[in-house]
C-alpha positions in Angstrom: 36.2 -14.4 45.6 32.6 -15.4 45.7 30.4 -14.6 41.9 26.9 -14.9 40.8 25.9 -14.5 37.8 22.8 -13.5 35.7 21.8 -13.5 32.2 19.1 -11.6 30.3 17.0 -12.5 27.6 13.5 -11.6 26.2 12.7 -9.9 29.9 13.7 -13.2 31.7 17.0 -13.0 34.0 18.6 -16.8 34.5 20.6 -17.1 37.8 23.6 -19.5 38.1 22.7 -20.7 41.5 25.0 -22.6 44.2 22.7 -22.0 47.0 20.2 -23.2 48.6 18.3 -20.0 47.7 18.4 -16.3 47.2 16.3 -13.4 47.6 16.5 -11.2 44.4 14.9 -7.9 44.1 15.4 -6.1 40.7 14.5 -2.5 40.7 14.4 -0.3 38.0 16.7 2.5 38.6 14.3 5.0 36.4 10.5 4.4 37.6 11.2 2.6 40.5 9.3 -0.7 39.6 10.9 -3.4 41.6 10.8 -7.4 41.0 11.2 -9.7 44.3 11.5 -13.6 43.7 13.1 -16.5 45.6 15.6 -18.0 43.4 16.6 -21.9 43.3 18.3 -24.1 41.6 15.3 -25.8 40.6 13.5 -22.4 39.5 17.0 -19.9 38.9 14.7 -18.0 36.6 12.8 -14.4 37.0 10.7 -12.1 34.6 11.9 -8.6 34.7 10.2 -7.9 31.5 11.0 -5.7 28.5 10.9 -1.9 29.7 13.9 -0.3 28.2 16.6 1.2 31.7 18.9 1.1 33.9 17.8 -1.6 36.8 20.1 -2.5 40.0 20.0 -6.1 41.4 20.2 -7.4 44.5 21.1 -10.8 45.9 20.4 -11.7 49.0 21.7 -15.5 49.8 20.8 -18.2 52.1 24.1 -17.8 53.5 23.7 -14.2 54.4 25.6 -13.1 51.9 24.6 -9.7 49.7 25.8 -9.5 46.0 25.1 -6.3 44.0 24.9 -5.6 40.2 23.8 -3.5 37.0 21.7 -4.1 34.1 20.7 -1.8 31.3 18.1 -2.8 28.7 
């Protein structure tokens, strides 16, 4: 089974990344805000910020390949 994996800290999510790239949206599941960026592994970092709720993330990959997961600040 295929993982990728995320970490938060001070509104900054950190991707382990053993693609080429992948398209992460971050929404927040309360207001709706959503975050896009293209993640690397030379940049496997994205600012979410600090706003307190539940947000879903997405992972597209370059391999066509969707990965879905939770986050609650």
């Amino acid at each position: 089974m295929v993982e990728r994996t995320c970490y938060y800290q001070d509104g900054v999510l950190t991707f382990t990344v053993e693609d080429l790239y992948m398209l992460v949206t971050v929404e927040n599941d309360e207001t709706g805000d959503t975050y896009v960026e293209t993640i690397t592994p030379d940049y496997p970092y994205m600012e979410i910020g600090t706003e307190p709720g539940c947000y879903t993330i997405t992972c597209l990959t370059d391999q066509n390949q969707t990965f879905i997961g939770y986050l609650e600040i």
